[in-house]
Every structure is written in C-alpha cells, then in structure tokens.
C-alpha positions in Angstrom: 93.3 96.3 77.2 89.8 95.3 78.4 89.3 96.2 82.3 87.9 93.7 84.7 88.5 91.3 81.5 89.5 87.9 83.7 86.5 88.4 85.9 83.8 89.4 83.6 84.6 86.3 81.7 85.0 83.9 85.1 81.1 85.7 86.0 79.8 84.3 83.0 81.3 80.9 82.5 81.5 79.9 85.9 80.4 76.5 86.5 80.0 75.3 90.5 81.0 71.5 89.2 84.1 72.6 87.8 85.3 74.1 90.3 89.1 73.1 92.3 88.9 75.4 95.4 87.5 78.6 96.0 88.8 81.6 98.4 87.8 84.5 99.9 88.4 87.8 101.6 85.8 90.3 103.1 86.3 93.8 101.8 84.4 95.1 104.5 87.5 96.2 107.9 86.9 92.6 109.4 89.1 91.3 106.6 88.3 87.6 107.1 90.0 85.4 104.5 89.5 81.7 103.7 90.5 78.7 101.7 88.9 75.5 100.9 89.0 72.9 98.3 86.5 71.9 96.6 85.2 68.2 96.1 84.5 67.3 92.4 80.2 68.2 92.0 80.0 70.7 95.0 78.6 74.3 94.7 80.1 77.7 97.2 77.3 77.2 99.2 77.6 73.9 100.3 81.1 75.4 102.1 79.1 78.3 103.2 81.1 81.0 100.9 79.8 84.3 101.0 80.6 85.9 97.7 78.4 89.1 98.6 80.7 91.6 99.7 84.0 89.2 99.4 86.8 89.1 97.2 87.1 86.0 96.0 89.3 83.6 94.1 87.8 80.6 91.8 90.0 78.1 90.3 88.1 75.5 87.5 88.4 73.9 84.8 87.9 75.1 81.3 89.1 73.1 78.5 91.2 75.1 76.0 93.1 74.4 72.9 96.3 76.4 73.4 97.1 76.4 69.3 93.6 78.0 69.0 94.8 80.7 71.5 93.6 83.8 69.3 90.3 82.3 67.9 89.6 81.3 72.1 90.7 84.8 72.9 88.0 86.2 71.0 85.7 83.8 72.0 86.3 84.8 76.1 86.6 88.6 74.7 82.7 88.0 73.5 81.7 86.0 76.5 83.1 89.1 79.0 81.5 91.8 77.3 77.5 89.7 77.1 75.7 86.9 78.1 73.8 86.8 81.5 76.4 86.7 84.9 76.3 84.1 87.1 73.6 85.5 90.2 76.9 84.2 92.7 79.6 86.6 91.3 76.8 89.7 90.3 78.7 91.6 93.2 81.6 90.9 92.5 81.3 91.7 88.4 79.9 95.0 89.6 83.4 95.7 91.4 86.2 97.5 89.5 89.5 97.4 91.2 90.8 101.3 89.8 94.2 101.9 88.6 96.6 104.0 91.5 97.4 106.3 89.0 94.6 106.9 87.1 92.9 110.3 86.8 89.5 109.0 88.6 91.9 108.3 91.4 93.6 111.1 91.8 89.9 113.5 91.3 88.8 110.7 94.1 92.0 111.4 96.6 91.2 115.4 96.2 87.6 114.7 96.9 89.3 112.4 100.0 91.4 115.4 101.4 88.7 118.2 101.0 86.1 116.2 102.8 89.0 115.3 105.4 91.1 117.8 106.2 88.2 120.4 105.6 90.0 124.5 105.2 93.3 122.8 106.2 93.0 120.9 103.0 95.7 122.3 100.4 95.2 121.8 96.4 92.2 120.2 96.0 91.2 122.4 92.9 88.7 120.5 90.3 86.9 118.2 93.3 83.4 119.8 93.3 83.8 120.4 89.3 83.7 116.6 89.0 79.8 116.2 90.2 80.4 113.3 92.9 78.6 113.4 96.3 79.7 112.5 99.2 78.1 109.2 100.7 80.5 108.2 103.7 83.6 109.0 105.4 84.4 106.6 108.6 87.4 105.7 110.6 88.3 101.7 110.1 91.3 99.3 111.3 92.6 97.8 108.3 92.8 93.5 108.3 95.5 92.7 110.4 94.4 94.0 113.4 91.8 92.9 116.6 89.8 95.5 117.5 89.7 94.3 121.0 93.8 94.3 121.5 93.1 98.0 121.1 93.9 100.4 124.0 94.8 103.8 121.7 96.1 105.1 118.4 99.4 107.1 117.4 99.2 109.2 114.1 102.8 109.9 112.7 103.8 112.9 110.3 107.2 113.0 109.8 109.5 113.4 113.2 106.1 114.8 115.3 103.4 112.3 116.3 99.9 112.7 118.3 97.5 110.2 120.1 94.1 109.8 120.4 92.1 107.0 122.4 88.6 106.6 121.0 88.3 104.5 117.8 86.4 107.3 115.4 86.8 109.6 112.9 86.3 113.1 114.8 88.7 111.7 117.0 91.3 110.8 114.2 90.8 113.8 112.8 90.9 115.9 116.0 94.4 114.4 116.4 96.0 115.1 112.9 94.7 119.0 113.0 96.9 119.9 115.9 99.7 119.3 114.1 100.8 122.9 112.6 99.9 123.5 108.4 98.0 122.9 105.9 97.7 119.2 104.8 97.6 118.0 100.6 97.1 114.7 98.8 100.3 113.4 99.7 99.0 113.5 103.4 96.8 110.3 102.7 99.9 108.2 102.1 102.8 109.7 104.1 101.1 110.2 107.4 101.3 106.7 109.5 98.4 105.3 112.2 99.7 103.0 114.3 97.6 100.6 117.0 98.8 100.0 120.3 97.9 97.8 123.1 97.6 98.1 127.1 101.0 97.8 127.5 102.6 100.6 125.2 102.9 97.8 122.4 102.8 98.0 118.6 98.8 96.0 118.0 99.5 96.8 114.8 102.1 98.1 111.7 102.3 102.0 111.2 99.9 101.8 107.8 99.1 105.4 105.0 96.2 107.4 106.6 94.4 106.0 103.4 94.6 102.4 105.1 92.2 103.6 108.2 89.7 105.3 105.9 86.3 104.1 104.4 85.5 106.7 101.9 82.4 106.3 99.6 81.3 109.2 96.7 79.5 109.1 93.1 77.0 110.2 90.3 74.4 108.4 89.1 76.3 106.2 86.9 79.0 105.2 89.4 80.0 104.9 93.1 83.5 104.6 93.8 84.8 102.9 97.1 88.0 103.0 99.2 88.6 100.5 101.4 91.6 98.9 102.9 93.7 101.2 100.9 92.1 100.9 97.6 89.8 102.5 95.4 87.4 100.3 93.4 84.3 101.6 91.2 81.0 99.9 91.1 78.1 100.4 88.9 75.7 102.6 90.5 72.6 100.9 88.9 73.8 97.5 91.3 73.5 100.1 94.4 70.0 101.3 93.1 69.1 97.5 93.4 71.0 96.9 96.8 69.0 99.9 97.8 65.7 98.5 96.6 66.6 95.0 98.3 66.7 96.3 101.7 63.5 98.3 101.3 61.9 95.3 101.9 63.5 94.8 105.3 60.4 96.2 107.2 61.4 98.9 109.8 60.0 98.1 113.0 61.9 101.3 115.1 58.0 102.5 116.2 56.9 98.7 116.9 59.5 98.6 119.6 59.2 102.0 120.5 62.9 101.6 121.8 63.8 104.3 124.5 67.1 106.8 123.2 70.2 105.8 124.6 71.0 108.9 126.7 73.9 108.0 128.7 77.4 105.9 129.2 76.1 103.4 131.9 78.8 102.4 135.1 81.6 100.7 134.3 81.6 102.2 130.7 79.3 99.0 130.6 77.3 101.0 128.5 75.5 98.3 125.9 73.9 96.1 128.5 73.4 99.2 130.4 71.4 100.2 127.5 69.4 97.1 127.2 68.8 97.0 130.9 67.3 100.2 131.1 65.4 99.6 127.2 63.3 96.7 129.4 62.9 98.7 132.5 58.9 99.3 133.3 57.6 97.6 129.8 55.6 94.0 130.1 56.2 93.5 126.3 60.0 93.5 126.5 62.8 91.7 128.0 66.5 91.9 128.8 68.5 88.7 127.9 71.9 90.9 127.3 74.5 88.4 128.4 72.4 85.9 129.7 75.0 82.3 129.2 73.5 80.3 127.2 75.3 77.1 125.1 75.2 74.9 122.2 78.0 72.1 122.3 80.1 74.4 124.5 80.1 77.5 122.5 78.5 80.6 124.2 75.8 81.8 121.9 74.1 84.7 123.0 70.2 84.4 121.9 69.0 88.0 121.8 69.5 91.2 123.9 66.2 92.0 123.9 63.0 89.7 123.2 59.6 91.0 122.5 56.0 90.2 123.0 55.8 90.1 119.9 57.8 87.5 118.6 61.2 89.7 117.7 64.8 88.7 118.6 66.4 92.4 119.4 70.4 92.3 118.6 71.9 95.8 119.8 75.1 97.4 118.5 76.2 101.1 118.3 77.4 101.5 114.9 81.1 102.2 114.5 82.1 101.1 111.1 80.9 97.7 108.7 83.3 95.3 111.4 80.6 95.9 113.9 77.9 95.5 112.2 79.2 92.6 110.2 79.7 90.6 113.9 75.8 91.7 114.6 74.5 90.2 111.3 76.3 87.2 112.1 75.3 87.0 115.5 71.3 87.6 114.5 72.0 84.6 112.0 73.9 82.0 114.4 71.2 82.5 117.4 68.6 81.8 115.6 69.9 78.7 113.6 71.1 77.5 116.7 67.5 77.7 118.4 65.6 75.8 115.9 68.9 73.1 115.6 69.4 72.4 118.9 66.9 71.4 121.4 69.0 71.6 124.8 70.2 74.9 123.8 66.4 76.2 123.0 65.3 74.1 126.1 67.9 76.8 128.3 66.7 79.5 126.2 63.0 78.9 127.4 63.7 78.9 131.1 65.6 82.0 131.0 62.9 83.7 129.4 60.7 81.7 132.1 62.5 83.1 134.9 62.1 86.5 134.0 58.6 86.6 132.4 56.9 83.3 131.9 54.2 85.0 129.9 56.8 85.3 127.0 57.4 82.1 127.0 54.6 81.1 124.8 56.1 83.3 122.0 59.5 82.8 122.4 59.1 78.9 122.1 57.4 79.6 118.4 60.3 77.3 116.2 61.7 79.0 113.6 61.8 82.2 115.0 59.4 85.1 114.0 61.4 88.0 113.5 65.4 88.7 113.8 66.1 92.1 114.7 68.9 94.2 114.3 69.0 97.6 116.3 71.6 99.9 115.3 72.5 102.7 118.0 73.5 105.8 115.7 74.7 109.2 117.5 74.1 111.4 114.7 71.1 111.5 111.9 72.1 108.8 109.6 69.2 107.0 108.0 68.8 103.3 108.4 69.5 101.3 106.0 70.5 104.1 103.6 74.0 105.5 105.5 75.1 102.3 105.8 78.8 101.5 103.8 77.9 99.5 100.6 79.8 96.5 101.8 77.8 96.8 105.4 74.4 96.9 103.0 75.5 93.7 101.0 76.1 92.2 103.9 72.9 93.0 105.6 71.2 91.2 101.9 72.8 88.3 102.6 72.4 87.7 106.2 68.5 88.8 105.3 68.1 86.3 102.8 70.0 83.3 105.3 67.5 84.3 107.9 64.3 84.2 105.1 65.7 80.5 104.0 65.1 79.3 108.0 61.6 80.5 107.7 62.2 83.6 110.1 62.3 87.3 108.9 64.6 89.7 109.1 63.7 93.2 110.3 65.4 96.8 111.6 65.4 99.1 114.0 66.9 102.4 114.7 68.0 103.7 118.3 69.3 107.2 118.6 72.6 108.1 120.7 71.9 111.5 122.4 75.8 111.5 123.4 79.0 110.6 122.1 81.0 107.7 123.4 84.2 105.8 123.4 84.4 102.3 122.0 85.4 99.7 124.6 
C-alpha cells in the first residue's frame, strides 16, 4: 500500500547501537556484496560500510508490542512518511525499486528500445510524449562476472547468434543489428549475452539484454535507473544535490595541461603507454605507472603520474562505473597507505628520487596534497556531469574519505582522439 514503506521507516528510526549485522551490495556493475555482524555499540563505519551507492540490509532491534500491532502500524506509517532521515541511508531512501509491470516501466523499456535499437526499433509509440531525457546508455557485465576472464561476447536471438570482442556499447550494438528485422520491447528480455573466456568457455550465464545495460533518463522531478536488470526511480532533487556536491571537486584538467591520448601504444599496452608519453619532455611531471611498490606484501600502486605540484595523477579510460569504481578506490588506498606506512612511503620517495629528485621535496609532503583522478573519455562527455549516478555517488564518497585524511580530492579530463578495445 505505501511504496518504499519498510525502508522509509528503517531511514528514520535507524539507530547504529541497535544494530545485529549489516550487509551490502554495490548497485554500480562491480556488484560487490558483504556481510558482517555487528558488535553491540558499533556504528557502519567502524566496518567501513559504504551505504552511498549500495543496497543494503540492516537488521536491529526495535521493541514492539505485537497486541498493539494496529496502533504501532500507524505509528511506523507516520514515522515513514516525516521526520528527518538518517544522513547514512539519504541515498538509499531516495531509491525506489519500480514494479516490472508497472506503466513507468514499460514507458521506460520503449524509451530503452528507441534509444537502442534506433530506426530498427519497432513499437515504441508514446516514448517522446512522456518528457524524459536521455542521460546515459552504456554497455555493463552484470555481478557475477570478472571482467578480466573476458576474451569476447556472444549475443543470442533465438537459433542465430553473433560475436563481438570489444567490451562497449557500439560494439554490442554493432553485433545485434546484423541480425535481419526490426527489434521491439520484448528484445530486451529474450535476446541472451553470453561471456566467454580464452579458451571458448562459458565466463559467464547467457543473461536478458536488459542485464548488460546501464540506462539512465528523467524530468525534473525524477530520474529513473536501470541497472543489473532493474529499474529503480530516485528523486531528482537528490541528483541536483549530488550534482552540486561534486562542483566542489575543483577541475584541474588545464593545471596539468595533460597531452590527448592519440594512439593504442605497442603491445596494446596502451595505459602506461599513455602515461609514459603524458611525462615525456615536462620537468613538472612524472611517470610512476607500474612502478612496484608494497605495504605488508600487497602491491599498491602510488600514482601514475606525480606532479610538481603536489597532485597524485590516477589514469583510467572510462568504460562503465566498474572502472571507475576500482580508480576511486585505488586514489583512496595509495594515499592512506602513504601517510600509514613509513617503509612503504620511504620506497615511494626513492622512486620518485631516482627519476627526479627535485620532486622529492613535494612528494614527501604527509598527508598528501591533492588525489587526482584523470578520466580518458573518447567522445565529449562532460566531467563529472556524464558520469552514471551510482559512478557520481561513488566519486562523493571516495571525495569525502580523501577530505577526512587531510588531502583533497580533485579531477581531470583527458580526451581519447581514437577508439580502443578494452584489455
């Protein structure tokens, strides 16, 4: 009767000191899930929970007179629909799972088809009467499978299949269009995608188009979201503010003055070929791309790049929120590990030494000035603004780790003058 009921009550009442155990699941194609249980007096943090951009399941304690169920009913009905959310579950309180058969969803799946299939698309009548733009349309593996056990893909409709090697949407696409027709709603769901390995293996279970698709469109009320199969709604005046957050990420694209990434590289080795080259000529900047470096045997890779002025460069190409997700992490870990651990800081130093020692002054400046995230893009897409809602949240909360170990977080955007294969 009341959508989103059990959770806009949990948002509300939540108490971290009542809580039994707590587990999650990102939403984003990375798909990581976790469990814990939760000692009596502990808060999510203290089990470093991200609830931005997670699903996530909260058992606690609430005392409740079952005789007074109706009166205690009310009561929950009250607290769901007011009173101030708990700032941890905000997110998630914004996010409404949508019904498979509702009428949203099926407007949504037209919307999904048109923007697909393009003038192959067959009865998408009433999609542009509805008023929802377009945000994003990407190609995503769904949660059960490695993107490196990858070699190519297999796209199934009915007896006929087709494959297609590069991990991205114009290549999905490219695939399903040779097969003969036009394609409808249905398509979503009946056609298979199917992951295999170097050796001809199944890397994966033949999963509904739908399943490989990250699809984002709205109004100004509402943005609706599919992801891993499933469409969800959430509020658009809590992607406004997720907008306004990462405004205050400063842009630093014409600090670094980053060269364009113009070509594959040998070996396909085309990241580090990137970074190589990105350091090539300049005094101010520095390749450390690979360079081994580790803390209590784990290989933590410090920065791709370092600059003269006090930023740690992380490189990635964009190819979906998985990727990205992996280089907020990575921006994170390096830089809690260098102000944490003094032999792994101490190796950090003499690399930078051995390549310019006039950095080393800078570099040895505990916490760390600036984090920097440079995302290669091979079309126009704005930076932060095209990047998938769950990729933004995630971006926020990685930001705000970085802020609480005194360092900043900052961007920069590199543009892709060709198109590459993922390897």
């Amino acid at each position: 009767m009341e959508a989103n009921f059990g959770l806009g009550f949990a948002a509300r009442r939540f108490d971290s000191k009542a809580m039994t155990g707590v587990g999650s699941r990102r939403i984003d194609s990375s798909a990581r899930s976790q469990w814990v249980q939760i000692p009596t007096n502990s808060s999510i943090s203290d089990f470093e929970v991200e609830l931005d951009g997670e699903f996530t399941r909260i058992a606690f304690k609430l005392e409740i007179d079952l005789n007074r169920v109706r009166d205690v009913l009310g009561v929950m009905l009250e607290t769901a629909e007011t009173g101030d959310v708990t700032k941890d579950l905000a997110f998630i309180d914004s996010l409404e799972p949508l019904r498979a058969k509702s009428e949203v969803v099926k407007t949504l799946e037209r919307l999904l088809t048109k923007e697909f299939f393009g003038d192959r698309a067959r009865n998408t009548q009433g999609s542009a009467a509805e008023g929802l733009d377009v945000h994003l349309l990407a190609f995503a593996p769904p949660d059960d499978l490695s993107v490196g056990n990858i070699h190519n893909f297999v796209i199934y409709k009915g007896e006929d299949s087709q494959e297609f090697e590069e991990m991205s949407l114009q290549s999905l696409r490219a695939a399903i269009l040779s097969f003969p027709g036009k394609f409808g709603v249905t398509s979503l769901a009946s056609m298979k995608v199917q992951a295999r390995d170097s050796n001809g293996a199944a890397a994966s279970i033949a999963r509904p188009l739908k399943h490989w698709l990250i699809f984002e469109a709205g109004n100004q009320d509402r943005r609706y979201l599919l992801t891993l199969g499933k469409w969800y709604a959430l509020a658009e005046s809590y992607s406004k503010k997720l907008d306004e957050d990462l405004a205050q990420i400063e842009d630093v694209t014409d600090v670094l003055n980053l060269r364009t990434w113009d070509d594959l590289g040998p070996n396909k080795n085309w990241e580090k070929h990137f970074n190589e080259r990105a350091a090539e000529g300049r005094n101010d900047l520095i390749c450390l791309d690979r360079h081994l470096l580790y803390s209590e045997g784990d290989q933590i890779e410090a920065c791709d790049l370092l600059h003269a002025d006090g930023y740690l460069v992380h490189v990635k190409k964009y190819t979906g929120s998985q990727t990205l997700s992996h280089l907020f992490s990575q921006g994170f870990v390096s830089a809690q590990t260098l102000i944490s651990d003094a032999a792994y800081r101490s190796d950090f130093l003499e690399a930078i030494n051995s390549i310019n020692p006039a950095l080393v002054g800078v570099a040895g400046a505990m916490p760390p000035k600036f984090v920097t995230y440079a995302i290669a893009f091979d079309g126009q897409q704005r930076l932060p603004q095209d990047l998938p809602t769950f990729s933004k949240v995630n971006l926020r909360s990685f930001s705000k780790r970085i802020k609480l170990l005194g360092s900043a977080a900052t961007l920069a955007r590199v543009q892709m003058t060709f198109k590459s294969k993922d390897t």
